[in-house]
Wavefront OBJ file of the C-alpha trace (Angstrom):
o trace
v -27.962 -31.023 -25.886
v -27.347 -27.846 -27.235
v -30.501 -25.351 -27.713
v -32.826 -25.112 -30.704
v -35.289 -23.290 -32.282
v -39.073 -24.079 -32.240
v -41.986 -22.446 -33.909
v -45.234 -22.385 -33.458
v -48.231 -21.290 -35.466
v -51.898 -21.938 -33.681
v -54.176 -23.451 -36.556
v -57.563 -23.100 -34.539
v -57.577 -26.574 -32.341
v -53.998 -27.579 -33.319
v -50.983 -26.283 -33.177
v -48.281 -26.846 -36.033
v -44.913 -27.493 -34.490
v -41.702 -26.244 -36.516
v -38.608 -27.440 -35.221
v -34.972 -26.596 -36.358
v -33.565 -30.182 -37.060
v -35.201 -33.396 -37.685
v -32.717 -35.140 -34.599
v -33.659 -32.039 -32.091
v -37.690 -32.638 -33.312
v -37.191 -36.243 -32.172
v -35.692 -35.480 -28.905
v -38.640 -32.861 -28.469
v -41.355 -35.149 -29.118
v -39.809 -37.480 -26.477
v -39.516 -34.679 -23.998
v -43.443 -33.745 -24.944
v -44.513 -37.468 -24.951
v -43.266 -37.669 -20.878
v -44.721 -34.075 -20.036
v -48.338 -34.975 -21.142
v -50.388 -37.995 -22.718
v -48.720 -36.757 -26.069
v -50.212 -37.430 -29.390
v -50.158 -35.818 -32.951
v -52.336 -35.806 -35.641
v -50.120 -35.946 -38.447
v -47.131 -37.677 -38.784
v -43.373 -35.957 -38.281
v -42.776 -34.418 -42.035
v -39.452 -33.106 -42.822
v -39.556 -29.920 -44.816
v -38.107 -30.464 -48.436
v -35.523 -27.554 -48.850
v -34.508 -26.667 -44.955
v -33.420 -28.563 -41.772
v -36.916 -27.875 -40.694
v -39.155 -30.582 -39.269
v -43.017 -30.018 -38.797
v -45.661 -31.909 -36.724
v -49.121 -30.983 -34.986
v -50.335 -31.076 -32.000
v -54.377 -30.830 -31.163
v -55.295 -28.757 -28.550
v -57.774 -30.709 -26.417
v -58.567 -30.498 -22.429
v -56.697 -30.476 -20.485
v -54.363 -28.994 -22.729
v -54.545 -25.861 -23.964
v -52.635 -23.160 -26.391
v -51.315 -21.684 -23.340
v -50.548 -24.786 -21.281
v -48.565 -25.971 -24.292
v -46.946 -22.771 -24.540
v -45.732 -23.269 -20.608
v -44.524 -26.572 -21.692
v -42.129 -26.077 -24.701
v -41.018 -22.794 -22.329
v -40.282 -24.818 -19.629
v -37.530 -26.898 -21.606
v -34.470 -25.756 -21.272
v -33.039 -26.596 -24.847
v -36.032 -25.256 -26.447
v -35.866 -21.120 -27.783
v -39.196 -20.446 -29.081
v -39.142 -18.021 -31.785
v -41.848 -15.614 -33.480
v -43.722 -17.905 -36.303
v -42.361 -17.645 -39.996
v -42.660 -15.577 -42.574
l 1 2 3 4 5 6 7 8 9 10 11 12 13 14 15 16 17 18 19 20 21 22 23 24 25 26 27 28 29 30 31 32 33 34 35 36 37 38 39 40 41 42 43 44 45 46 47 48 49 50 51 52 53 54 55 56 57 58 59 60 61 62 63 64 65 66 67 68 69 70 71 72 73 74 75 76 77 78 79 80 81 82 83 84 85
């Protein structure tokens, strides 16, 4: 798989998830779901006028914003970016 961009944006205990691609957010939230009990709290929503593909994920022990941060790093496919304009 080639590499793709992910943003993040911390929304006080969650995290929204921005990923370029709506196949590349699937693959991701496989690769999440087998790094940690995985869950979100909204469902995957494809963003109207972009490739873009958003989804949240609560911060909750024992995860944390860091942790998660260590995670999506730690895939190789995955560039994090700076959040969005």
């Amino acid at each position: 798989m080639k590499p793709f961009r992910v943003w993040l944006r911390p929304l006080g205990d969650f995290c929204r998830v921005r990923v370029d691609s709506q196949e590349n957010a699937r693959w991701l939230l496989v690769q999440l779901s087998e790094s940690f009990e995985f869950k979100t709290s909204e469902p995957f929503v494809e963003d109207g006028n972009s490739t873009l593909c958003t989804f949240q994920v609560p911060y909750d022990p024992p995860l944390s914003r860091s942790g998660f941060q260590r995670i999506l790093a730690a895939i190789p496919e995955v560039r994090l970016m700076n959040e969005l304009a």
